[in-house]
C-alpha positions, 0 to 999 in steps of 0.5 A: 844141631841146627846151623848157627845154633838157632832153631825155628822156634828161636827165631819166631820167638825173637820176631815176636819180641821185635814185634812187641816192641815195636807195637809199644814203640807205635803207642808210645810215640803215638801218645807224644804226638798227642801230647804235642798237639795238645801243647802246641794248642796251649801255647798257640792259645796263649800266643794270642795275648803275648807280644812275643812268639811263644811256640818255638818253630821247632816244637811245629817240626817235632809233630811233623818227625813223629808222624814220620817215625810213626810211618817208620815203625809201622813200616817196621811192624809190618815187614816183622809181621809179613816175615813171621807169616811166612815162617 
């Protein structure tokens, strides 16, 4: 029996599940930063005939956090991606 109960084979298949999700982790904040620009867009559009400020400051930090947790889960991808190739 194996140590931990746990063959090779088990482990490649849970590091291919983590690397599947985090590829659908990567596109899916990858379309919400895109959906955010395209909202900041509008809203700075119609700022420009409105008295008061319609973009809230914290929907200019959301874009900036996403391109973040972009880089982070890519970092993540990678390191699952270096750790299968030496498996």
């Amino acid at each position: 029996m194996e140590p931990y109960g746990r063959s090779l084979g088990d482990v490649r298949a849970v590091l291919a599940e983590v690397s599947e999700r985090l590829h659908t982790a990567y596109r899916c904040a990858r379309t919400a930063e895109q959906r955010l620009a395209e909202a900041l867009a509008v809203l700075t559009e119609l700022d420009r005939g409105h008295h008061g400020e319609l973009v809230p400051p914290a929907l200019r930090g959301a874009g900036q956090e996403l391109a973040r947790g972009l880089g982070l889960i890519s970092g993540g991808a990678e390191s699952v991606a270096s750790i299968e190739a030496r498996l």
